[in-house]
C-alpha positions, 0 to 999 in steps of 0.5 A, a space after each residue: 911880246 909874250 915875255 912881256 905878258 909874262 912878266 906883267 902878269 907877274 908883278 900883278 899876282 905880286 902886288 895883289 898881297 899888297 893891295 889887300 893890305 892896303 885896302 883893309 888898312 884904308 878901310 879901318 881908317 876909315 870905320 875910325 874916321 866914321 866912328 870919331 864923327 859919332 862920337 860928336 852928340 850933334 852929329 850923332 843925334 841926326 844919325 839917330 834920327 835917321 835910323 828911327 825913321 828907317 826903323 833901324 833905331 838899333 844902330 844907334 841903340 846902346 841899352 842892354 837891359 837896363 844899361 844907360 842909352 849914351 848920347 854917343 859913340 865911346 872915344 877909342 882910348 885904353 880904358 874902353 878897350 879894355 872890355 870884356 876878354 881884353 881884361 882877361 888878357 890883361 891881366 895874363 900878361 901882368 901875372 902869366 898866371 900867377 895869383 889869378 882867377 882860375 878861369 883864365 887859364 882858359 886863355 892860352 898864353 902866346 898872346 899875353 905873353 906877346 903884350 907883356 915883352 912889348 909893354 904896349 898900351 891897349 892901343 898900340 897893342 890893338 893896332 899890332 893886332 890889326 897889322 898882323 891880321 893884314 899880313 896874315 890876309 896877304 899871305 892868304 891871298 899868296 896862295 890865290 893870288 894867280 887865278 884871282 881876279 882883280 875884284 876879289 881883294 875887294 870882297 876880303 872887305 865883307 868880312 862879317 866880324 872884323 872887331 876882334 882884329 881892332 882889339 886886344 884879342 888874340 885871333 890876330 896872333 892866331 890868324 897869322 900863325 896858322 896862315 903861316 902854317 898853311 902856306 907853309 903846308 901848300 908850298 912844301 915847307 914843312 918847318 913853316 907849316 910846324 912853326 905856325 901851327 905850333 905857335 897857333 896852338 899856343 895861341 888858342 885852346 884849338 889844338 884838339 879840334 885842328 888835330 882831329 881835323 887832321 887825323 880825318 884828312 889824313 884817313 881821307 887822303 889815304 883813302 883817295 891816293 891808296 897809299 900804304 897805311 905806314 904813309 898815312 900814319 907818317 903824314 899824320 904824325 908830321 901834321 900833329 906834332 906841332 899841335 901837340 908840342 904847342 899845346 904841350 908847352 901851354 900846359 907846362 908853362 902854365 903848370 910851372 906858373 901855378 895851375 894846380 891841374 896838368 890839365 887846368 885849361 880844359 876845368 877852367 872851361 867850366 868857370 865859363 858855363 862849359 860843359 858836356 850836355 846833349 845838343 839842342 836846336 834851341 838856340 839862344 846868343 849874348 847878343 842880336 848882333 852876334 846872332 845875325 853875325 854867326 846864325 845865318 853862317 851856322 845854318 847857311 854852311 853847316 848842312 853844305 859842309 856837312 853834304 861836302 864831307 859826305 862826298 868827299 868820304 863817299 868818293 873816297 871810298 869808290 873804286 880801287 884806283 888812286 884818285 886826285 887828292 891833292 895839298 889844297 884839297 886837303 887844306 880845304 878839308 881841313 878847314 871845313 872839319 875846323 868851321 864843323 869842329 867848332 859848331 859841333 863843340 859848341 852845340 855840345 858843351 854851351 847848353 843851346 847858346 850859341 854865344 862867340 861864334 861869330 868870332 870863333 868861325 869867321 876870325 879865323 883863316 880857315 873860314 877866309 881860306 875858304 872864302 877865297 877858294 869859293 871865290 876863285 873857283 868856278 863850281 858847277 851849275 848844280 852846287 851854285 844853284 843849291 848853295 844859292 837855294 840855301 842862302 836865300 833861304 836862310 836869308 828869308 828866314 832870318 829877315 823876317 826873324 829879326 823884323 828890321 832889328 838888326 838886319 845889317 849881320 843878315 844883309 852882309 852875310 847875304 852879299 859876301 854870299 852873292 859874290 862868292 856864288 856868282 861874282 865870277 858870273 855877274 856883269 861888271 856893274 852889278 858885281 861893282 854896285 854889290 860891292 860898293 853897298 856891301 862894302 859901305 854897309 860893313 864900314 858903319 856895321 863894323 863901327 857900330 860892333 866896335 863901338 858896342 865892344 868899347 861900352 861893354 853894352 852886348 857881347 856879341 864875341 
């Protein structure tokens, strides 16, 4: 009987990958579904109508300055998917660099190299995109899979800014590769861990923040398990290599290809507005969308994190015994100095505009390996409370900030915070009707961003 358990159990852990690519595959037919019917002026117009009389005319609102106000939602073919860095991506993957403006070489080359040997169109390579980002998220949810409960594939639907993984963008590529790399990392293959993190680190310019995330675990680790410092270095050149020979063959190939710097993806960062300055708190964004998106996120969980990695060094640093410090501690850290990493990087080199952040910190599979690690761990009571004490104010904060204007960013932050804090403690009905409206609220959300990305209207990533 207890064999039987046993292996029933099993094969429950199995298929939760499984489902979490079923549901996030259902839930993008279903946002396409929706954003098809909007295209209709008919029915588009009573939609309309009735955001007006819910005072959330917003959501139906395409003018950006000036810009024409369309009578409906943009049909989804590959001119409109073009928009934005699609474009930029595009082009990369016609020339690899050749003759081009000298911005684009702020785009590493992984992904339009990807386009390129596929020959894809813009639709067939956007729903590549989508599939990698699932197989990405099945992997992830590998990882938990044995102290998930069956409610939390679910809330992988509250994902604040799912549009990247529908479009020709590279966070797909890059979500996969590094979710690669850290089941790789947890489950003690190195060659999985060197693989992903390699192709990771060709896919974005983030290899210099993953690498100093790492030298700081590294530094952490061997501080909690008192090991020999030849330890630590030996760890932290297993973890840096990858990173280092990935972006190493970014700069060869994109000198070989006609980059008149060894260095020419870090200038090319100037041609977008990027430079060294003194942080502000003055913050501006490209968008409102984006700013209810990646604001409330940035001031929800920076001072958490920032208390965390306190503690963590503070603990680290106590007594002389070797203290537990494990793989997915590590893994944890890492993510936390990532989501930290980009804050700080941007508040440093963007002059007070806050602007991709929405995509910068949530597309990524460290901001979802967290998630899923809230999720399933039960904290104490103090850190709950506290985390809940900051959320509801931020909540606040930005509610009567955005005055009804675009309160959906808020409100799906608020939820995926609510489950994440208190979905193992909620009674069934509740946890089931916090879902069922965070998750229907995110559908028509994430259609209004993807249809906002097809007319090119506000840059909200």
């Amino acid at each position: 009987m207890t064999n039987n358990f046993s292996n029933w159990s099993s094969a429950f852990h199995h298929t939760k990958p499984i489902v979490a690519i079923g549901l996030l595959i259902v839930f993008a037919v279903l946002m396409l579904g929706w954003q098809r019917l909007m295209q209709n002026e008919t029915f588009f117009a009573k939609v309309r109508s009735l955001t007006e009389y819910a005072g959330l005319k917003s959501y139906t609102e395409a003018d950006n300055e000036g810009s024409p106000i369309y009578p409906s939602y943009r049909p989804v073919d590959n001119d409109h998917l073009l928009s934005w860095d699609a474009a930029h991506y595009k082009e990369i993957a016609q020339s690899l660099y050749k003759d081009i403006w000298t911005g684009n070489f702020a785009f590493y080359p992984l992904f339009p190299m990807l386009w390129k040997v596929t020959g894809f169109s813009p639709r067939a390579i956007s729903i590549l995109n989508y599939l990698m980002f699932c197989i990405g998220i099945g992997i992830l949810v590998m990882l938990f899979a044995p102290r998930m409960a069956s409610w939390t594939t679910w809330t992988l639907l509250l994902l604040p800014c799912l549009t990247p993984y529908m479009i020709p963008y590279s966070e797909s590529l890059f979500f996969v590769c590094a979710a690669i790399g850290i089941y790789g990392l947890d489950k003690g293959h190195y060659w999985m861990y060197f693989i992903g993190f390699m192709m990771a680190s060709m896919t974005r310019a983030a290899g210099n923040i993953m690498g100093i995330a790492w030298v700081i675990v590294d530094i952490i680790a061997w501080m909690y398990q008192k090991t020999t410092i030849r330890q630590m270095l030996t760890n932290m050149w297993r973890h840096l290599l990858p990173i280092a020979a990935g972006v190493a063959l970014v700069l060869l190939f994109q000198h070989w290809r006609g980059a008149e710097h060894w260095f020419q993806y870090a200038l090319a960062q100037q041609e977008w507005g990027k430079s060294l300055d003194w942080p502000t708190l003055n913050w501006t964004d490209w968008s409102r969308e984006g700013k209810s998106i990646s604001w409330p996120l940035i001031y929800a969980f920076g001072l958490p994190m920032l208390v965390y990695l306190t503690m963590v060094l503070s603990n680290g640093l106590r007594g002389s015994q070797p203290k537990p410090f494990d793989t997915q501690d590590g893994i944890t850290v890492f993510c936390v100095l990532f989501l930290t990493g980009n804050i700080l990087l941007a508040m440093l080199t963007q002059h007070g505009c806050m602007y991709s952040q929405a995509r910068l910190l949530t597309c990524t599979p460290f901001f979802v390996y967290l998630v899923l690690r809230l999720t399933t761990t039960d904290l104490p009571t103090w850190s709950r409370w506290g985390l809940t004490l900051i959320v509801a104010a931020v909540a606040c904060r930005f509610l009567y900030m955005f005055s009804r204007t675009y309160l959906v960013g808020i409100w799906i932050f608020v939820f995926l915070s609510v489950l994440m804090l208190w979905g193992n403690r909620m009674h069934k009905v509740f946890r089931t009707i916090v879902l069922v409206l965070g998750i229907g609220i995110n559908l028509l959300w994430q259609a209004q961003l993807f249809n906002i990305f097809l007319e090119e209207s506000r840059l909200f990533i």
